[in-house]
mmCIF file as Biopython writes it, N, C-alpha, C and O atoms, coordinates in Angstrom:
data_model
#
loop_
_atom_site.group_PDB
_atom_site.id
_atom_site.type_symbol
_atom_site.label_atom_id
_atom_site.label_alt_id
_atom_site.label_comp_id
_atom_site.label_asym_id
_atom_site.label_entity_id
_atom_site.label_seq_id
_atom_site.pdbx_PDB_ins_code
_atom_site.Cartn_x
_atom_site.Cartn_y
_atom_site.Cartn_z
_atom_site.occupancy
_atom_site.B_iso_or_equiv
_atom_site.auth_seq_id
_atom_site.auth_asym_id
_atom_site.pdbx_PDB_model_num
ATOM 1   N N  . UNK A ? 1  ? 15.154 97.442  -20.565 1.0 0.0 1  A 1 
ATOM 2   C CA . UNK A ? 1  ? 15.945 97.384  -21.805 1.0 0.0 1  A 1 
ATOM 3   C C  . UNK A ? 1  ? 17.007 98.483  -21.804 1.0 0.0 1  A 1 
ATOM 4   O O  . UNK A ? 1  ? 18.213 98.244  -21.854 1.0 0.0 1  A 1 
ATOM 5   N N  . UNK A ? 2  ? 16.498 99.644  -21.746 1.0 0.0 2  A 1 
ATOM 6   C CA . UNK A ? 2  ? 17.767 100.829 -21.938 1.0 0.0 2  A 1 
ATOM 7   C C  . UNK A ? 2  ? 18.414 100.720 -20.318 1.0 0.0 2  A 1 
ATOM 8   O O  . UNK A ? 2  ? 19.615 100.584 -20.551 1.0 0.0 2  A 1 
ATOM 9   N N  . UNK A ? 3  ? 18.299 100.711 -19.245 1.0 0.0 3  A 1 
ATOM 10  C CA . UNK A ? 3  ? 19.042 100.232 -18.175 1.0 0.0 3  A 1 
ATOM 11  C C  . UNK A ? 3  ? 20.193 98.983  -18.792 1.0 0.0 3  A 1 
ATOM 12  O O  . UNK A ? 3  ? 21.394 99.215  -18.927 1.0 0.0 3  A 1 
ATOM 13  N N  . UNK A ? 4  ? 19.702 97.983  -19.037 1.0 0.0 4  A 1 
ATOM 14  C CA . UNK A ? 4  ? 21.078 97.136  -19.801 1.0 0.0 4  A 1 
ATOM 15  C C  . UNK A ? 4  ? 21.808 97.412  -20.420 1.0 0.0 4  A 1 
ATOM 16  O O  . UNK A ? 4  ? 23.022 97.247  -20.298 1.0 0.0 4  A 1 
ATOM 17  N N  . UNK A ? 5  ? 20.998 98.093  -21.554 1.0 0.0 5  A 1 
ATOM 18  C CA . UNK A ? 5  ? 21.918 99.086  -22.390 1.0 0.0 5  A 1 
ATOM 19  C C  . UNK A ? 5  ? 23.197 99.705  -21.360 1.0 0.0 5  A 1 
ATOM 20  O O  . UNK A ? 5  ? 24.350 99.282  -21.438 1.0 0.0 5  A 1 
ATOM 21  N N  . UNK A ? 6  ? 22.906 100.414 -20.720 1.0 0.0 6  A 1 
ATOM 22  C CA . UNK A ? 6  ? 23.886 101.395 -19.891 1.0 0.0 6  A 1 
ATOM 23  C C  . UNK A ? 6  ? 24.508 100.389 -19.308 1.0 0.0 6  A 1 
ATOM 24  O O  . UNK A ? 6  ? 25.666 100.219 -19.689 1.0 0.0 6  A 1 
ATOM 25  N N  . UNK A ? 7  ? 23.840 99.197  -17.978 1.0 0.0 7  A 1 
ATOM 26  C CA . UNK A ? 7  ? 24.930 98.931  -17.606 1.0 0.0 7  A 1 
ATOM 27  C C  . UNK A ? 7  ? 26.044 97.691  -18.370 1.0 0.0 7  A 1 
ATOM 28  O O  . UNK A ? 7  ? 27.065 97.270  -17.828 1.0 0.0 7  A 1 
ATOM 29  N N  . UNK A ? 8  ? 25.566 97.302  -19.644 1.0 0.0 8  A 1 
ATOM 30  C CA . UNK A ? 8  ? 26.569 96.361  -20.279 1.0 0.0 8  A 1 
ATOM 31  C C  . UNK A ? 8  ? 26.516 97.534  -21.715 1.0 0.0 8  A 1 
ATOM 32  O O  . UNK A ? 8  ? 25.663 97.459  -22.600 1.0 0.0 8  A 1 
ATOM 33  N N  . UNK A ? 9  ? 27.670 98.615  -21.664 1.0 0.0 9  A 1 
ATOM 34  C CA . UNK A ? 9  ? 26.951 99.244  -22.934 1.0 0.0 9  A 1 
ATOM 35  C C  . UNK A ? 9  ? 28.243 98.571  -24.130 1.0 0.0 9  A 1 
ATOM 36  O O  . UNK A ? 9  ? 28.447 99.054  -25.243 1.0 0.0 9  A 1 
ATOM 37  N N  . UNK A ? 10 ? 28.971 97.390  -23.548 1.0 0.0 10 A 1 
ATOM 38  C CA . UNK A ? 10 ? 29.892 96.764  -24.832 1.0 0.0 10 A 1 
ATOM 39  C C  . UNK A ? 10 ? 29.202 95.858  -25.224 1.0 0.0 10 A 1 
ATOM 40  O O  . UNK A ? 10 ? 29.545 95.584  -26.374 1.0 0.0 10 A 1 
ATOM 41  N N  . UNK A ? 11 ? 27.989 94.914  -24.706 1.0 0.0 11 A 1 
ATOM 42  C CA . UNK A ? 11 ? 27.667 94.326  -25.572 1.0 0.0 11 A 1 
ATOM 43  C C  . UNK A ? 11 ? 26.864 94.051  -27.071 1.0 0.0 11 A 1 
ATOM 44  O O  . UNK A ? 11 ? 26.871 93.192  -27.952 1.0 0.0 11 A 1 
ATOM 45  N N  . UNK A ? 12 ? 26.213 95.268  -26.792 1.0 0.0 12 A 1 
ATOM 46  C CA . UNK A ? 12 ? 25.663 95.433  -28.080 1.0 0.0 12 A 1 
ATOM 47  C C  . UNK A ? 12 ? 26.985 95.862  -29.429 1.0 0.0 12 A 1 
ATOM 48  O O  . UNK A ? 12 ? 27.175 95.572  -30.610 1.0 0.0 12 A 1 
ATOM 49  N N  . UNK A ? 13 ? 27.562 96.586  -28.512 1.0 0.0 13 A 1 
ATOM 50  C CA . UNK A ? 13 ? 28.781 96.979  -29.580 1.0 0.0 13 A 1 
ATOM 51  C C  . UNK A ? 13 ? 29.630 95.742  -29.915 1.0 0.0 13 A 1 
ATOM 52  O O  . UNK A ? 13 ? 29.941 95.673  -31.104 1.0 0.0 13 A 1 
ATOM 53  N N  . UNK A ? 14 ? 30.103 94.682  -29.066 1.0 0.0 14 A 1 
ATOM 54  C CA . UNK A ? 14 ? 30.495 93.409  -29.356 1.0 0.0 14 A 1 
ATOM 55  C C  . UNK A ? 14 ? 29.500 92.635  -30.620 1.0 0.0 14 A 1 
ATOM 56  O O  . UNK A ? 14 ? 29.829 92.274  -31.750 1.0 0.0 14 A 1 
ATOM 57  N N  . UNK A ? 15 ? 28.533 92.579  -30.104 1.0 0.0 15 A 1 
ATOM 58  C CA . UNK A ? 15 ? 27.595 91.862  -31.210 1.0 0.0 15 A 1 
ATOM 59  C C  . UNK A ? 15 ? 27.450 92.856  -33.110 1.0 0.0 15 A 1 
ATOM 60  O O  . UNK A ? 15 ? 27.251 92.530  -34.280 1.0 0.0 15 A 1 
ATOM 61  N N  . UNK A ? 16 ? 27.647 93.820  -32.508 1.0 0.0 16 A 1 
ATOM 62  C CA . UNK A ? 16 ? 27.813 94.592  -33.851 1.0 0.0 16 A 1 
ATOM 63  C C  . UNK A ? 16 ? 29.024 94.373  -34.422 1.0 0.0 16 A 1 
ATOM 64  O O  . UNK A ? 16 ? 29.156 94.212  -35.636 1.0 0.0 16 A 1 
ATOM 65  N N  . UNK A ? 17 ? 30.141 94.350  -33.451 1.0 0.0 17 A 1 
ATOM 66  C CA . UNK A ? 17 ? 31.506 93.933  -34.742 1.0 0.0 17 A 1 
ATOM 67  C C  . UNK A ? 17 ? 31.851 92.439  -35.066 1.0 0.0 17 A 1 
ATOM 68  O O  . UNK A ? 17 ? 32.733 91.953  -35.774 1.0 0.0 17 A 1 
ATOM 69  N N  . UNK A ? 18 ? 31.037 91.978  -34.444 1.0 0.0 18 A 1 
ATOM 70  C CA . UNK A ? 18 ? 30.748 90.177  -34.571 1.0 0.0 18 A 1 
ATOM 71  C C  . UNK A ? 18 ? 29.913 90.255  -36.235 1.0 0.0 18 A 1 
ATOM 72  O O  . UNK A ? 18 ? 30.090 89.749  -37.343 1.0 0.0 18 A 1 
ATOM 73  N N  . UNK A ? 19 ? 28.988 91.161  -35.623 1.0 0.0 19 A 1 
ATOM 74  C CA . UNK A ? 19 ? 28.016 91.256  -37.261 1.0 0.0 19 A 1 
ATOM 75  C C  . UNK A ? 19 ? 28.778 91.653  -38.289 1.0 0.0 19 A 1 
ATOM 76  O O  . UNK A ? 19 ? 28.812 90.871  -39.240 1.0 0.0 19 A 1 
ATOM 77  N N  . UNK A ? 20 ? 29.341 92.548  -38.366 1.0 0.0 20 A 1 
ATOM 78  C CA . UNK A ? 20 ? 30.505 93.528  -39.104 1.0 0.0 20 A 1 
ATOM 79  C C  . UNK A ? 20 ? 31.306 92.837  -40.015 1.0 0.0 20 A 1 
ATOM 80  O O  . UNK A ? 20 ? 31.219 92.856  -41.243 1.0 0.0 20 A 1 
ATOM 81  N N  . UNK A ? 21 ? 32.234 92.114  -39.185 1.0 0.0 21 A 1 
ATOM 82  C CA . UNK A ? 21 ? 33.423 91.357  -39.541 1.0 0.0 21 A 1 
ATOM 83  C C  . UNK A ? 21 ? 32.588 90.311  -40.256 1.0 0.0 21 A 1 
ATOM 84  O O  . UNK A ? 21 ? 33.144 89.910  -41.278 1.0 0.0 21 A 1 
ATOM 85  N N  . UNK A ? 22 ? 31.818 89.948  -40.092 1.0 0.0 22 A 1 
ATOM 86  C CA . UNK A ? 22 ? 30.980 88.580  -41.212 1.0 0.0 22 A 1 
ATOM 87  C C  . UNK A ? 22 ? 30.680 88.942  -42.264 1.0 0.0 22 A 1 
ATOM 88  O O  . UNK A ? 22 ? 30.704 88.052  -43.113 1.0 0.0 22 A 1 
ATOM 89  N N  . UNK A ? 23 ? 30.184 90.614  -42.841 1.0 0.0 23 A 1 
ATOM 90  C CA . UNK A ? 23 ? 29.548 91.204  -43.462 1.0 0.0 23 A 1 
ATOM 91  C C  . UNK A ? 23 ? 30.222 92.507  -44.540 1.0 0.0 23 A 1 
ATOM 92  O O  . UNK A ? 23 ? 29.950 93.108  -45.579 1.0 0.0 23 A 1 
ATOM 93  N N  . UNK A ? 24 ? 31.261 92.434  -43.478 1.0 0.0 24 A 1 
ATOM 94  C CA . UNK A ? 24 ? 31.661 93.921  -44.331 1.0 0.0 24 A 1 
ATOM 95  C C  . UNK A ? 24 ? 32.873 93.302  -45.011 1.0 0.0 24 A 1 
ATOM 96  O O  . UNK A ? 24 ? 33.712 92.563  -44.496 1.0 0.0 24 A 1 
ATOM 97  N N  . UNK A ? 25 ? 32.796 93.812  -46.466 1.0 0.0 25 A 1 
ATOM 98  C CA . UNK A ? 25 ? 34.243 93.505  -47.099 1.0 0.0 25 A 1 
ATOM 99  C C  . UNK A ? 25 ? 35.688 94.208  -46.405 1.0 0.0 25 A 1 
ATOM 100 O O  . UNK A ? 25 ? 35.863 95.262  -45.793 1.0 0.0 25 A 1 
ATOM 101 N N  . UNK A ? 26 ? 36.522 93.212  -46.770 1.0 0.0 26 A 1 
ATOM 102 C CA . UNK A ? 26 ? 37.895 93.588  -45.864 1.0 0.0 26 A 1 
ATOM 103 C C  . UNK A ? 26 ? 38.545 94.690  -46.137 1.0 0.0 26 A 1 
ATOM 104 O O  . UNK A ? 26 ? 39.438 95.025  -45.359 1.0 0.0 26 A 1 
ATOM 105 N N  . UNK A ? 27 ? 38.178 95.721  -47.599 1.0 0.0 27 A 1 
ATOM 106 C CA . UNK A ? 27 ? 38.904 96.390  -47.764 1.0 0.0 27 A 1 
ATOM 107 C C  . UNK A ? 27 ? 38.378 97.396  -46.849 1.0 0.0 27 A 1 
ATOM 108 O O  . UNK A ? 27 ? 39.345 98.027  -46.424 1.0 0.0 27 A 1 
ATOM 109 N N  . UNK A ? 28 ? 37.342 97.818  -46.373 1.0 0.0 28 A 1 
ATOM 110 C CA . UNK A ? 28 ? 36.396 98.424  -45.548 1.0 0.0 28 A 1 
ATOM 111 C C  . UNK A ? 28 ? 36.223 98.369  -43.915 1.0 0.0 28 A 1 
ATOM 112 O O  . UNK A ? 28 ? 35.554 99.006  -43.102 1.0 0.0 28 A 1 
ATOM 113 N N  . UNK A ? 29 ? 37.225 97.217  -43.840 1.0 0.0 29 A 1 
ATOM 114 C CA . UNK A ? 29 ? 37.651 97.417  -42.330 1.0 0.0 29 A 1 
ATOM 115 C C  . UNK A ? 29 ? 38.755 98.306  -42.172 1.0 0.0 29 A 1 
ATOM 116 O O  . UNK A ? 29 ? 39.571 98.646  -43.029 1.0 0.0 29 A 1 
ATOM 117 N N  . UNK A ? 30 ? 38.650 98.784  -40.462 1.0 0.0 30 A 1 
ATOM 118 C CA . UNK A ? 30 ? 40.273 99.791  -40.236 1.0 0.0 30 A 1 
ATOM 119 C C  . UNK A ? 30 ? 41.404 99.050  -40.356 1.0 0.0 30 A 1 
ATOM 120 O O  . UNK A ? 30 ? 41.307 97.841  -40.564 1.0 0.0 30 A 1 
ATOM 121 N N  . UNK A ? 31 ? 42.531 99.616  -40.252 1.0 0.0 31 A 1 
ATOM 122 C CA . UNK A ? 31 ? 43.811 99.432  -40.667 1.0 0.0 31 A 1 
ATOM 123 C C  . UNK A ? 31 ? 44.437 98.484  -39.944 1.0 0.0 31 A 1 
ATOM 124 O O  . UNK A ? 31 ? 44.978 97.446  -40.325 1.0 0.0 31 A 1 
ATOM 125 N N  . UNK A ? 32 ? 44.298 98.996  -38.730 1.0 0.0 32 A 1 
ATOM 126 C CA . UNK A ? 32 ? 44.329 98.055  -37.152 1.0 0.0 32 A 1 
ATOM 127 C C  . UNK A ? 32 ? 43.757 96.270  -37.683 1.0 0.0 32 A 1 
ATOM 128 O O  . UNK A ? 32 ? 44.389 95.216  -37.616 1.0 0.0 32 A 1 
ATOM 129 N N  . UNK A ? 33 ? 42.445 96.519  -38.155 1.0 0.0 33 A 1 
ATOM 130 C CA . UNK A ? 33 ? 41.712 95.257  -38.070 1.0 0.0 33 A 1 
ATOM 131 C C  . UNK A ? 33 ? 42.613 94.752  -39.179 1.0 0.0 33 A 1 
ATOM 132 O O  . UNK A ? 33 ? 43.245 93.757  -38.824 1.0 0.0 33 A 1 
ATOM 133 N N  . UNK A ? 34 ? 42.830 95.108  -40.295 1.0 0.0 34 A 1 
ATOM 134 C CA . UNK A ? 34 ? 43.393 94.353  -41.382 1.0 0.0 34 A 1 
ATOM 135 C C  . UNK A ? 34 ? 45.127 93.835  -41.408 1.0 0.0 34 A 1 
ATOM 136 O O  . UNK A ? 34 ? 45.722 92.836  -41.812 1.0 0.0 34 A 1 
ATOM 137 N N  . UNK A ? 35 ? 45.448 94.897  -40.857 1.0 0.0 35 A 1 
ATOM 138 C CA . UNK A ? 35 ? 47.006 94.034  -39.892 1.0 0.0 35 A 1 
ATOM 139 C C  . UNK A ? 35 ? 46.955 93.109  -39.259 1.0 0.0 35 A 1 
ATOM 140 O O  . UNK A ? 35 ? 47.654 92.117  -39.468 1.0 0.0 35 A 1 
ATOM 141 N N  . UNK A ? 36 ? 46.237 93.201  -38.470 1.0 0.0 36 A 1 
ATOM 142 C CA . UNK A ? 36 ? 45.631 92.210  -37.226 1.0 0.0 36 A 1 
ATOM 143 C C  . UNK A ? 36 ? 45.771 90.575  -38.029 1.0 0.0 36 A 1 
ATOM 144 O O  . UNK A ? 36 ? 46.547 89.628  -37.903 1.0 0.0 36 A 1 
ATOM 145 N N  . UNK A ? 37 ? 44.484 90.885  -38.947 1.0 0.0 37 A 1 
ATOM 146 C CA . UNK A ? 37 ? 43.924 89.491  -40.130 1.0 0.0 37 A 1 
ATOM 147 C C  . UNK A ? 37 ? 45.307 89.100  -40.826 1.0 0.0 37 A 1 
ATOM 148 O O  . UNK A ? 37 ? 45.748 87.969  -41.029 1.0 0.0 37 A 1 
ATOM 149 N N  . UNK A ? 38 ? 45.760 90.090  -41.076 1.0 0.0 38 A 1 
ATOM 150 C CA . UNK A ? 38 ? 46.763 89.591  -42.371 1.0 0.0 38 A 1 
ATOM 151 C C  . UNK A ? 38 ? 48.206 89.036  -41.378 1.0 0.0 38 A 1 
ATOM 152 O O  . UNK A ? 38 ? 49.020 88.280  -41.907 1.0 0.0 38 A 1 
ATOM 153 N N  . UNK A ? 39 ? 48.408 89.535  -39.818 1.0 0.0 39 A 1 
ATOM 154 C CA . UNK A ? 39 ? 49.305 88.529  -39.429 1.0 0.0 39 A 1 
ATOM 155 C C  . UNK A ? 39 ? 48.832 87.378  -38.717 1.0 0.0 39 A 1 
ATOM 156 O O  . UNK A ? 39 ? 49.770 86.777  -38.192 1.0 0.0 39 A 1 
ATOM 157 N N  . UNK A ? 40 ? 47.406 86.716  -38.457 1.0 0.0 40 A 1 
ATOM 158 C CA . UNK A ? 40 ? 47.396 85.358  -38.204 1.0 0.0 40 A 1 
ATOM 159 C C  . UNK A ? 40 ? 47.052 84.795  -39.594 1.0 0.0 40 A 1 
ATOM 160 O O  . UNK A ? 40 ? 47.062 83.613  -39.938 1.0 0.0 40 A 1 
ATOM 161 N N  . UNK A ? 41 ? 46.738 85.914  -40.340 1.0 0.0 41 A 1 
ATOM 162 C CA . UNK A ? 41 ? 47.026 84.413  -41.582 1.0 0.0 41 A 1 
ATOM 163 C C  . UNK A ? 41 ? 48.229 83.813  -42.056 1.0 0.0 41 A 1 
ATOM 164 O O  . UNK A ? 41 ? 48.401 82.785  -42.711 1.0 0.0 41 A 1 
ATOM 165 N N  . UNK A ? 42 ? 49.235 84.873  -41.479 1.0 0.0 42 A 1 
ATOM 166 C CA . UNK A ? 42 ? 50.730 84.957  -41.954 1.0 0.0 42 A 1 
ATOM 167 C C  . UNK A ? 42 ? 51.365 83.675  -40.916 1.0 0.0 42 A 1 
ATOM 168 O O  . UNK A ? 42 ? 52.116 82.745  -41.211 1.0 0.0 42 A 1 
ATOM 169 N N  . UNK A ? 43 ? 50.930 83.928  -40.009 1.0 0.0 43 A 1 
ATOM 170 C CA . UNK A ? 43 ? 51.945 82.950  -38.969 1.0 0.0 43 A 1 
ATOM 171 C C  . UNK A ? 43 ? 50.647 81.583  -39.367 1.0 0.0 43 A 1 
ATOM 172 O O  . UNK A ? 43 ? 49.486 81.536  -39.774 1.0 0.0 43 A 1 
ATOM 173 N N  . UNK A ? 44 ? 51.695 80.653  -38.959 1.0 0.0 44 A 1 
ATOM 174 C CA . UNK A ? 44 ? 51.360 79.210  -39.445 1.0 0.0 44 A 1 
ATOM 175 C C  . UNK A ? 44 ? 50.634 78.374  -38.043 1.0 0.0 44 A 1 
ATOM 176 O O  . UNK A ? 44 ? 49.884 77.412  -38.206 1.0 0.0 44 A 1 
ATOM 177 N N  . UNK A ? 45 ? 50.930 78.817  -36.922 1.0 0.0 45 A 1 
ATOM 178 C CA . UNK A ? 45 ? 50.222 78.096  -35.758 1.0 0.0 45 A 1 
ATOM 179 C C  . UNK A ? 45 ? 49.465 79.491  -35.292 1.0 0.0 45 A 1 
ATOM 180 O O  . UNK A ? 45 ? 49.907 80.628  -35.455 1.0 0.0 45 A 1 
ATOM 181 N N  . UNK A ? 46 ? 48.332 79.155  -34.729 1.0 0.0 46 A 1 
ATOM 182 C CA . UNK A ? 46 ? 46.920 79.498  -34.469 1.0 0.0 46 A 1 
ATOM 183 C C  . UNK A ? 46 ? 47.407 80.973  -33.541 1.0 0.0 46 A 1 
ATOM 184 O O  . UNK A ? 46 ? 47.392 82.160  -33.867 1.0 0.0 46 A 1 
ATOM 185 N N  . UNK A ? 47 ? 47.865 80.218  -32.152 1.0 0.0 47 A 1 
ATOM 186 C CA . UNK A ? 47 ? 48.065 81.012  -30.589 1.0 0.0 47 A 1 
ATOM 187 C C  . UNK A ? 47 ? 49.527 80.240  -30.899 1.0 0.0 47 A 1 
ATOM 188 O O  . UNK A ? 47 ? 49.849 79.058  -31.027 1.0 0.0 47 A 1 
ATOM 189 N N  . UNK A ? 48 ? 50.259 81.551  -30.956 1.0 0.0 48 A 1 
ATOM 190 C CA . UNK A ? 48 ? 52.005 81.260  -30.737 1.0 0.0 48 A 1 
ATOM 191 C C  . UNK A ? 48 ? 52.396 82.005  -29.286 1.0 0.0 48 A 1 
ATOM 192 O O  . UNK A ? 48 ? 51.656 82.931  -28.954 1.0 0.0 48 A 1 
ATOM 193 N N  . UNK A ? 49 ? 53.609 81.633  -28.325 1.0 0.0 49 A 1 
ATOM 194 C CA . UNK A ? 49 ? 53.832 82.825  -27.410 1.0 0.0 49 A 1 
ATOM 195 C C  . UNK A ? 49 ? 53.373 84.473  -27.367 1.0 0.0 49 A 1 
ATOM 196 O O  . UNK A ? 49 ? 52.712 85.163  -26.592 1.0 0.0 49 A 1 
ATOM 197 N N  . UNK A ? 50 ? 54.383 84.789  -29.139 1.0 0.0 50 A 1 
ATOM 198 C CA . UNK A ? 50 ? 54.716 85.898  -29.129 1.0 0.0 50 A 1 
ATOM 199 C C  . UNK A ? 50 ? 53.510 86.701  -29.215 1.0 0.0 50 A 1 
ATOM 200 O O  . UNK A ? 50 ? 53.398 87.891  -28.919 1.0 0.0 50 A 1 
ATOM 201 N N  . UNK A ? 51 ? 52.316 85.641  -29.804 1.0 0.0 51 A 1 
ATOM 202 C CA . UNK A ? 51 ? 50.693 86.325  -30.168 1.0 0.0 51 A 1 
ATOM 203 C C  . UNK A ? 51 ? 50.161 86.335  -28.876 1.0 0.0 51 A 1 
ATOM 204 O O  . UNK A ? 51 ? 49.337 87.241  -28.753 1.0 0.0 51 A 1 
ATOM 205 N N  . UNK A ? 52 ? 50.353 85.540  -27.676 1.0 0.0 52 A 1 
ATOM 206 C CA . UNK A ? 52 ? 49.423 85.555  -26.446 1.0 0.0 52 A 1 
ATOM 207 C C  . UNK A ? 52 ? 49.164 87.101  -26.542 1.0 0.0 52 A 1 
ATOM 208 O O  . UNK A ? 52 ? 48.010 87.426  -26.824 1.0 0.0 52 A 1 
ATOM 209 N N  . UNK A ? 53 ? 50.182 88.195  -26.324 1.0 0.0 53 A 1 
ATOM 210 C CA . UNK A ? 53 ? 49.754 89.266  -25.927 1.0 0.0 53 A 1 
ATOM 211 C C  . UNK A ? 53 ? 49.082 90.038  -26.749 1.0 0.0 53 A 1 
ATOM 212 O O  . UNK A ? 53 ? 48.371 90.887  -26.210 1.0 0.0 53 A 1 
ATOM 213 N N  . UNK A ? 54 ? 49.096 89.999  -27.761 1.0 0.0 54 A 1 
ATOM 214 C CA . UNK A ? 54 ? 48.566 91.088  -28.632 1.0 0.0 54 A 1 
ATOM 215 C C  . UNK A ? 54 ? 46.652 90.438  -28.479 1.0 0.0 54 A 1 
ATOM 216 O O  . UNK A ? 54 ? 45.729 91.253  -28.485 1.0 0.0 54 A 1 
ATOM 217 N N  . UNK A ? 55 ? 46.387 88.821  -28.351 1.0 0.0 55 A 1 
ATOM 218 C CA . UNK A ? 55 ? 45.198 88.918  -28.225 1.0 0.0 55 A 1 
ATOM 219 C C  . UNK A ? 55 ? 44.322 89.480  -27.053 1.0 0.0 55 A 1 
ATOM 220 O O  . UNK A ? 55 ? 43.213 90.010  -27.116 1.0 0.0 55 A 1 
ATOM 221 N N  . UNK A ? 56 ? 45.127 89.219  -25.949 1.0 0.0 56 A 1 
ATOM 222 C CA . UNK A ? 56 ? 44.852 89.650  -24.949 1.0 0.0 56 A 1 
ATOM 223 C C  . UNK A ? 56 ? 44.591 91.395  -25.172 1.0 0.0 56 A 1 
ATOM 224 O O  . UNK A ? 56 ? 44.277 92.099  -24.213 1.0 0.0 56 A 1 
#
């Protein structure tokens, strides 16, 4: 168990901001995250060019 831990040590942290983002109110996320949200709600198609990179 703690060997996995170490050698995958993003996935637990992945699964925690998976949990997070379901759970935590938006005003309570970072700044980063709430820019992020507030420009794909802004743009009208999903994956545009100009977004490839920023998801990446």
């Amino acid at each position: 168990m703690l060997r996995d831990e170490r050698v995958f040590p993003l996935e637990p942290a992945l699964r925690a901001v998976r949990f997070a983002n379901e759970n935590v109110p938006f005003a309570a996320l970072p700044r980063c995250v709430q820019q992020d949200t507030m420009r794909r709600q802004q743009s009208p198609q999903p994956a545009g060019p100009q977004q490839s990179k920023s998801l990446d």
